[in-house]
C-alpha positions as CSV (number, residue, x, y, z in Angstrom):
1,X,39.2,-39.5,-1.9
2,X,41.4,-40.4,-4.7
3,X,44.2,-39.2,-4.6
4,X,43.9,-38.6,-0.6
5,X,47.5,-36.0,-0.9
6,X,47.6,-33.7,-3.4
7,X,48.1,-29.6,-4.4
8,X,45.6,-27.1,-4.1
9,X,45.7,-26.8,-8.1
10,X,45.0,-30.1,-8.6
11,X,41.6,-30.3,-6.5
12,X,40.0,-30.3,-9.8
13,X,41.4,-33.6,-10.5
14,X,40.5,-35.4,-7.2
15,X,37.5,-37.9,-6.9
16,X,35.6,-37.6,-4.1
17,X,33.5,-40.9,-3.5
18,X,30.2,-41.8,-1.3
19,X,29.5,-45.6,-0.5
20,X,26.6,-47.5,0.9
21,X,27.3,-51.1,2.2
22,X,24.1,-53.5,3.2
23,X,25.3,-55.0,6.1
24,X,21.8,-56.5,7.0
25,X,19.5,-59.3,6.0
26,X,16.8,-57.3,3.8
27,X,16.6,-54.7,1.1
28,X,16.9,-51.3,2.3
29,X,17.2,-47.6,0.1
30,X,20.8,-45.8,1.7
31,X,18.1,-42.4,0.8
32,X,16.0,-43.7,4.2
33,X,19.5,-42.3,6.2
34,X,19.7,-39.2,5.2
35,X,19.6,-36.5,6.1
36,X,23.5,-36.6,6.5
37,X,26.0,-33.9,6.7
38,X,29.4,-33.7,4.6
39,X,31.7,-32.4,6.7
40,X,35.2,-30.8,6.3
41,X,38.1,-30.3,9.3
42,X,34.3,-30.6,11.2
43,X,32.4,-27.7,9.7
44,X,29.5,-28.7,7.0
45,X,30.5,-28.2,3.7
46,X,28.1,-26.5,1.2
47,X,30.5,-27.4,-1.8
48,X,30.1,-31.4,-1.0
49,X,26.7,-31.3,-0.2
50,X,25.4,-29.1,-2.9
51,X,27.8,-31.7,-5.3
52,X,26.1,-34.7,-4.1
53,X,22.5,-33.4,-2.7
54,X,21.8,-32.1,-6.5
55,X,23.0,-35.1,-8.8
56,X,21.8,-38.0,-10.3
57,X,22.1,-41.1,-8.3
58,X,21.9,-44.5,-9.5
59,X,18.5,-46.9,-8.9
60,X,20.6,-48.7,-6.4
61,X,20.9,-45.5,-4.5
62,X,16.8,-46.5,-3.7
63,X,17.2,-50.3,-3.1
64,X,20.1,-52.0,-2.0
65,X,20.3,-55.8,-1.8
66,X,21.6,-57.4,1.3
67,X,25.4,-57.8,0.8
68,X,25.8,-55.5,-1.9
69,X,27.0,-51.7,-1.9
70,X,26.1,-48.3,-4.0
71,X,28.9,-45.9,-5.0
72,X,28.5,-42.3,-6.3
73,X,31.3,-40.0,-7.0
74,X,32.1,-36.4,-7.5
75,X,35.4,-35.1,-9.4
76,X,36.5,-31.2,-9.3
77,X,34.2,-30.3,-6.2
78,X,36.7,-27.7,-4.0
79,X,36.1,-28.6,-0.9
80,X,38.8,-27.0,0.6
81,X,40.5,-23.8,-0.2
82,X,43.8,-24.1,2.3
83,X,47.1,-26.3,2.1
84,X,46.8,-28.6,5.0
85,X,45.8,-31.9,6.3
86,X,42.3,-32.1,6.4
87,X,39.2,-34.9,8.1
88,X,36.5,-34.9,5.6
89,X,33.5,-37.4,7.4
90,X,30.0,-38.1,7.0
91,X,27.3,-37.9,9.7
92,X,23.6,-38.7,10.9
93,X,22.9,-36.4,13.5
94,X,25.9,-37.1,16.3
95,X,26.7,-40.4,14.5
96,X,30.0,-40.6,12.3
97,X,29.4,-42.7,8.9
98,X,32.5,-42.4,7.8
99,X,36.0,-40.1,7.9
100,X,38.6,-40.0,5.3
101,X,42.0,-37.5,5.4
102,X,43.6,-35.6,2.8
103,X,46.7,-33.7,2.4
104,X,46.5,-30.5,0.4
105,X,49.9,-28.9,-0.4
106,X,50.0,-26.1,-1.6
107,X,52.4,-26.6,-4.5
């Protein structure tokens, strides 16, 4: 999340970022993981997962050298309707990918 604190009327501003690192030896497509879930404060959240689940990825999205990671990013998705502090994470089944946290004040 860039910036991770900011006010509820600037969510449309904030950048909300998925990466992929190849930590292995071989080629492998980050799409082969999913399904994941885009969680906020633990709840799935339609508004990240409809941002990412129904835009254009790049090619490296599909193959992804050894060593090398994919980024995709999302600006203006409101993910959160409430001032507050907030865990936003990514999951495979019980598995955490990743967990960020964001301040949201409300002025």
């Amino acid at each position: 999340m860039q910036p991770s604190e900011f006010t509820l009327s600037e969510i449309g501003q904030v950048r909300v970022v998925l990466t992929a690192r190849n930590d292995g030896s071989e080629t492998v497509s980050p799409f082969e993981f999913r399904p994941y879930d885009l969680k906020v404060d633990g709840e799935e959240s339609m508004a990240l997962s409809l941002a990412f689940g129904n835009g254009v990825m790049a090619p490296r999205w599909s193959s992804l050298p050894a060593g090398e990671s994919a980024t995709d990013e999302r600006i203006g998705v409101a993910f959160v309707d409430a001032a507050g502090t907030h865990v936003i994470s990514a999951h495979r089944g019980e598995e955490q990918l990743a967990r960020v946290t964001v301040t949201v004040r409300a002025r």
